[in-house]
VEXBAZA-203510 format. One record per residue (C-alpha): chain; residue number from 0; x, y, z. Coordinates in Angstrom, 3 decimals, always signed. Layout:
REM residues N
{unit=A pos=NUM xx=X yy=Y zz=Z}
...
This chain:
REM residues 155
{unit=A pos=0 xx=+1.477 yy=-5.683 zz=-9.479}
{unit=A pos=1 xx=+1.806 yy=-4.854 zz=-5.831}
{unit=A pos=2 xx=-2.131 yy=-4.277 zz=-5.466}
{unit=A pos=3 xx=-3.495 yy=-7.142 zz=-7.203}
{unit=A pos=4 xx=-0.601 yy=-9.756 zz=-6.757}
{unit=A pos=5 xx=-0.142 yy=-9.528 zz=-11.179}
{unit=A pos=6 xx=+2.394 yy=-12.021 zz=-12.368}
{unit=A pos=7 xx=+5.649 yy=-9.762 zz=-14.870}
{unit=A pos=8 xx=+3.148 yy=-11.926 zz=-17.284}
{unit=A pos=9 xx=-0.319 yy=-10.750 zz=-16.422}
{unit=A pos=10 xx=+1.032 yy=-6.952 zz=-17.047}
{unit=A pos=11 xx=+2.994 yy=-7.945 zz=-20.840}
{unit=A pos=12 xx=-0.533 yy=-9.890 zz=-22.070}
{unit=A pos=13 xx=-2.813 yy=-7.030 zz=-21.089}
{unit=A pos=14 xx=-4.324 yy=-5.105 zz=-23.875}
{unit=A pos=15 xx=-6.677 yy=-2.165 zz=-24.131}
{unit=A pos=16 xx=-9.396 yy=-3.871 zz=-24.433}
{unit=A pos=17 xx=-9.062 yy=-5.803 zz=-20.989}
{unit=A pos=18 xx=-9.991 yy=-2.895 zz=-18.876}
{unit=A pos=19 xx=-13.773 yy=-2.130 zz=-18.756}
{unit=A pos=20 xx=-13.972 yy=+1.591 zz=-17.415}
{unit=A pos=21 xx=-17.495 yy=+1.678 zz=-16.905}
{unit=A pos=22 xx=-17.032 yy=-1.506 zz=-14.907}
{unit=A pos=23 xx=-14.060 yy=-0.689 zz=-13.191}
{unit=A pos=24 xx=-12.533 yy=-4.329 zz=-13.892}
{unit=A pos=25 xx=-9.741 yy=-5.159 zz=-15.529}
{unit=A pos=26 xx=-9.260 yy=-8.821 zz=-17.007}
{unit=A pos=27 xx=-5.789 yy=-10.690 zz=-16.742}
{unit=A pos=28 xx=-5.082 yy=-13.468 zz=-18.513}
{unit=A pos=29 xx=-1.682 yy=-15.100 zz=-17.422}
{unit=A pos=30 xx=-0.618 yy=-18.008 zz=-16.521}
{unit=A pos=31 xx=-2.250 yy=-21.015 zz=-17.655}
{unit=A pos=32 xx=-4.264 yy=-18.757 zz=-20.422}
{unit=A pos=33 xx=-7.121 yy=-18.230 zz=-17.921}
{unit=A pos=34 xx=-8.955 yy=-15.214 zz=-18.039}
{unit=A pos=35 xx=-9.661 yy=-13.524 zz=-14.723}
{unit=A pos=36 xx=-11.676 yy=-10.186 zz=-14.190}
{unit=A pos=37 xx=-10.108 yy=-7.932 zz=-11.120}
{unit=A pos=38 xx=-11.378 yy=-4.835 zz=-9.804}
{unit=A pos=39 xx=-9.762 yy=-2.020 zz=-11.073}
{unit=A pos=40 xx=-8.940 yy=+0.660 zz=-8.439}
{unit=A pos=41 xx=-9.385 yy=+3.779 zz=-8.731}
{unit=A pos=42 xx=-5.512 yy=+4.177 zz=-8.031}
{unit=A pos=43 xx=-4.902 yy=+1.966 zz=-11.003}
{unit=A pos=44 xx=-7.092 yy=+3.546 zz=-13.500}
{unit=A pos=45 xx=-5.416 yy=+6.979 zz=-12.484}
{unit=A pos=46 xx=-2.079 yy=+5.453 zz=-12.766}
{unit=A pos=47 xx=-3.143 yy=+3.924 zz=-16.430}
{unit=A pos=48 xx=-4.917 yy=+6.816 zz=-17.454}
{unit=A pos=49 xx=-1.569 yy=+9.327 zz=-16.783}
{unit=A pos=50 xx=+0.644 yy=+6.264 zz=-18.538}
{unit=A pos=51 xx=-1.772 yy=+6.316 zz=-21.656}
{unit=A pos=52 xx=-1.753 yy=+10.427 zz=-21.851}
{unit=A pos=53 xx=+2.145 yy=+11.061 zz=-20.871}
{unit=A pos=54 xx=+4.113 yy=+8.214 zz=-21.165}
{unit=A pos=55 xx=+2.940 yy=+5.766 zz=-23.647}
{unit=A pos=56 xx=+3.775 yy=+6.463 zz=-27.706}
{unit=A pos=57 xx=+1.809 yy=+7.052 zz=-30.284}
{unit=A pos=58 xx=+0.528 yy=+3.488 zz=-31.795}
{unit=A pos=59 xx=-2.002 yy=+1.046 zz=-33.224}
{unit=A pos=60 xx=-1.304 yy=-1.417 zz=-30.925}
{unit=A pos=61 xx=-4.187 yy=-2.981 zz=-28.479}
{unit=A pos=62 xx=-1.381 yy=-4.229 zz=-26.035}
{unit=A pos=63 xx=-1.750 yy=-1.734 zz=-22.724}
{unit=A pos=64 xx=+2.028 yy=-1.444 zz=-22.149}
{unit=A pos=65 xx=+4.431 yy=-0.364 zz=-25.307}
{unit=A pos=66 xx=+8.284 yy=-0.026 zz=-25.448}
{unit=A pos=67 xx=+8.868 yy=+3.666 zz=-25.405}
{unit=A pos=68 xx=+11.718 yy=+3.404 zz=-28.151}
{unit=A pos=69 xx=+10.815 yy=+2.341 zz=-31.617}
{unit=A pos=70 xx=+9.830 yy=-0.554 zz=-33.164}
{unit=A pos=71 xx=+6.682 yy=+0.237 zz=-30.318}
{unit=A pos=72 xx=+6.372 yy=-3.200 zz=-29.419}
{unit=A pos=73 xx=+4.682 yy=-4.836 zz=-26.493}
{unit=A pos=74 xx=+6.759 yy=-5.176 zz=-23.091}
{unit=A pos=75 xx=+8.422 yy=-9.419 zz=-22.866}
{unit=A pos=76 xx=+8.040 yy=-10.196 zz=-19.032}
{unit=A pos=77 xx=+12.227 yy=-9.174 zz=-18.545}
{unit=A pos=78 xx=+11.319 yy=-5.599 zz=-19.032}
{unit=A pos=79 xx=+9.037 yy=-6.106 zz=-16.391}
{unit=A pos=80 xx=+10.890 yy=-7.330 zz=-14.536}
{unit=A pos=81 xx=+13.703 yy=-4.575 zz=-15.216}
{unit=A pos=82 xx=+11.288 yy=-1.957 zz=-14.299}
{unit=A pos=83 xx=+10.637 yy=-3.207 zz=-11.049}
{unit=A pos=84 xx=+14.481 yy=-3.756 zz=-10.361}
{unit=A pos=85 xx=+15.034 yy=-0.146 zz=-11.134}
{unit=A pos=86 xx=+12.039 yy=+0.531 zz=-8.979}
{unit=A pos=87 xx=+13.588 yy=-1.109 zz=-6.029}
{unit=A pos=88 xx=+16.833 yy=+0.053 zz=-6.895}
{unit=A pos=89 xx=+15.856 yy=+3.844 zz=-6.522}
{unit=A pos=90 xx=+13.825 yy=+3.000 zz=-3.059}
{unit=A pos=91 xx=+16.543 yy=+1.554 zz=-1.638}
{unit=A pos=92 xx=+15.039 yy=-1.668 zz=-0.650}
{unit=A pos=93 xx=+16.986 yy=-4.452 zz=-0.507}
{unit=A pos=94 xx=+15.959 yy=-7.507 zz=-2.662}
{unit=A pos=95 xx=+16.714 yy=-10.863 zz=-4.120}
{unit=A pos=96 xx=+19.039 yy=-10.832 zz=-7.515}
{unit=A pos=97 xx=+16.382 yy=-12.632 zz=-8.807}
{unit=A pos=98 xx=+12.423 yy=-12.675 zz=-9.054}
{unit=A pos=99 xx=+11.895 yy=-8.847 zz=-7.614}
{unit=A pos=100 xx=+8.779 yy=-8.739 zz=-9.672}
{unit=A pos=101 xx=+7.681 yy=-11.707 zz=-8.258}
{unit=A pos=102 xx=+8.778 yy=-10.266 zz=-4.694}
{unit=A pos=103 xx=+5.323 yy=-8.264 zz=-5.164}
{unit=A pos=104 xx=+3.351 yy=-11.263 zz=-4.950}
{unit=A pos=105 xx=+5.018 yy=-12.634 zz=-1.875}
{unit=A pos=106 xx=+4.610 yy=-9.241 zz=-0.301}
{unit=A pos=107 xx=+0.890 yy=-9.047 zz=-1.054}
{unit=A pos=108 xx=+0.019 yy=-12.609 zz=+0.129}
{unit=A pos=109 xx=+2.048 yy=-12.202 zz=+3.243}
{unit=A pos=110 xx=+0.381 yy=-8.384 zz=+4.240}
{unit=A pos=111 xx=-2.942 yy=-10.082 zz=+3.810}
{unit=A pos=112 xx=-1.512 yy=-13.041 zz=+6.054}
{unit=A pos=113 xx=-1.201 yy=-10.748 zz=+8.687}
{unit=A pos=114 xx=-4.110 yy=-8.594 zz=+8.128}
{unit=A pos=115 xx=-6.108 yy=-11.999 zz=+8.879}
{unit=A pos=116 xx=-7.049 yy=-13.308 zz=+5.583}
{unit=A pos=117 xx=-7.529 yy=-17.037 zz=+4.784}
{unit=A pos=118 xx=-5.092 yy=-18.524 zz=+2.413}
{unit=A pos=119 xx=-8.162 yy=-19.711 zz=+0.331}
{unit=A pos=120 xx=-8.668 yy=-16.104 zz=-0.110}
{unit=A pos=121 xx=-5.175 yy=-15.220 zz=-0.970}
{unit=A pos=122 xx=-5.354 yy=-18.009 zz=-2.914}
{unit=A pos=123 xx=-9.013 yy=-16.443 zz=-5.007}
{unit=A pos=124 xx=-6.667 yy=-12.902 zz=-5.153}
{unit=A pos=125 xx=-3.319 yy=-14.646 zz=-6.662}
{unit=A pos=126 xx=-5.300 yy=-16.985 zz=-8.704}
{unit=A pos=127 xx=-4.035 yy=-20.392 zz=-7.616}
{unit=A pos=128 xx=-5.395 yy=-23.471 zz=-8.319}
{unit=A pos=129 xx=-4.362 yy=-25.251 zz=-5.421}
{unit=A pos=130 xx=-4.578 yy=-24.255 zz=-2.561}
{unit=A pos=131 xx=-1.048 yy=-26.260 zz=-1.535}
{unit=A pos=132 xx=+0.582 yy=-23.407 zz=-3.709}
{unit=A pos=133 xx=-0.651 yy=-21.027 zz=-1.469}
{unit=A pos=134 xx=+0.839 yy=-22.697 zz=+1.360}
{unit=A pos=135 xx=+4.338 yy=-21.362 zz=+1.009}
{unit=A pos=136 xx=+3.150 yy=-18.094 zz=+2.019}
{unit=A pos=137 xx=+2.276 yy=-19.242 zz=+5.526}
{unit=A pos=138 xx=+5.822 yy=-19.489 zz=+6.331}
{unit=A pos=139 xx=+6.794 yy=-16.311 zz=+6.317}
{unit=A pos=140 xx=+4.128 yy=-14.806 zz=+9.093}
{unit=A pos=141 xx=+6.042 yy=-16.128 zz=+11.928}
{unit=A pos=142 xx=+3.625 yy=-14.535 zz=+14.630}
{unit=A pos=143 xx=+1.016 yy=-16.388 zz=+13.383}
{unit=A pos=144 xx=+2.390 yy=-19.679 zz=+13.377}
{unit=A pos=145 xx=+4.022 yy=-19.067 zz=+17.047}
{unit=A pos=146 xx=+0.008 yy=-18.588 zz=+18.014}
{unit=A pos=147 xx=-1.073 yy=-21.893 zz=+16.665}
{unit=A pos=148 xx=+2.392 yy=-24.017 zz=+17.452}
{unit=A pos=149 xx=+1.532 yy=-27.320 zz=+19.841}
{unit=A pos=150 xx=+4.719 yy=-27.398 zz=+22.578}
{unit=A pos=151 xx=+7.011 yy=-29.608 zz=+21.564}
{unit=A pos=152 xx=+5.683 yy=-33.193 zz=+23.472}
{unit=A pos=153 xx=+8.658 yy=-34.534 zz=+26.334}
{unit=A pos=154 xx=+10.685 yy=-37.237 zz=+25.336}
């Protein structure tokens, strides 16, 4: 989530057969049912390859992430969500009550911000359509925007 900006959605819709090893892509389809091929890291494949070997059950099922209590059943976008709470909660970072999955995405756009990309390319990596939406992240780089501020005109 944290590399790639992935919506608590994009993670519960992916299935085995979205990640192309030979290719090293992975293809999300989330929000707005629009698929979109990523490049899959080799830190990611590791990370997928110990989770399918160690921690994910025994089971038919194509989707990537499974409950790891029966009835295996694919992850809903709260246990995401959970997970990443609990994540949080053991690092001892301090977050909102609400949307810490979706924390990720701010803090991707925001290190790119300051690492000097465009918004149009943050908005290519978090797959907006507009680039208005990626906007709000321009906010929050406050060194930035003290750089390109006009002085406020005499009245």
């Amino acid at each position: 989530m944290r590399r790639l900006g992935f919506r608590a959605g994009d993670i519960t819709h992916l299935r085995l057969s979205d990640i192309d090893w030979k290719g090293a892509s992975i293809q999300v389809c989330g929000k707005g049912r629009r698929p979109t091929r990523l490049p899959l890291t080799q830190e990611m494949g590791q990370a997928i390859v110990a989770y399918l070997k160690k921690g994910r059950p025994r089971t038919n099922a194509d989707t990537l992430f499974i409950h790891c209590r029966p009835p295996y059943r694919a992850f809903g976008s709260s246990a995401v969500s959970c997970i990443v709470n609990r994540a949080f909660r053991r690092a001892g970072v301090m977050r909102p009550t609400r949307g810490a999955a979706h924390l990720l995405r701010h803090s991707l756009a925001t290190s790119l911000l300051r690492q000097g990309a465009s918004l149009e390319d943050i908005a290519v990596i978090l797959r907006h359509r507009s680039i208005e939406t990626t906007q709000i992240y321009a906010k929050v780089d406050i060194p930035s925007l003290r750089q390109i501020a006009q002085p406020w005109p005499e009245v």
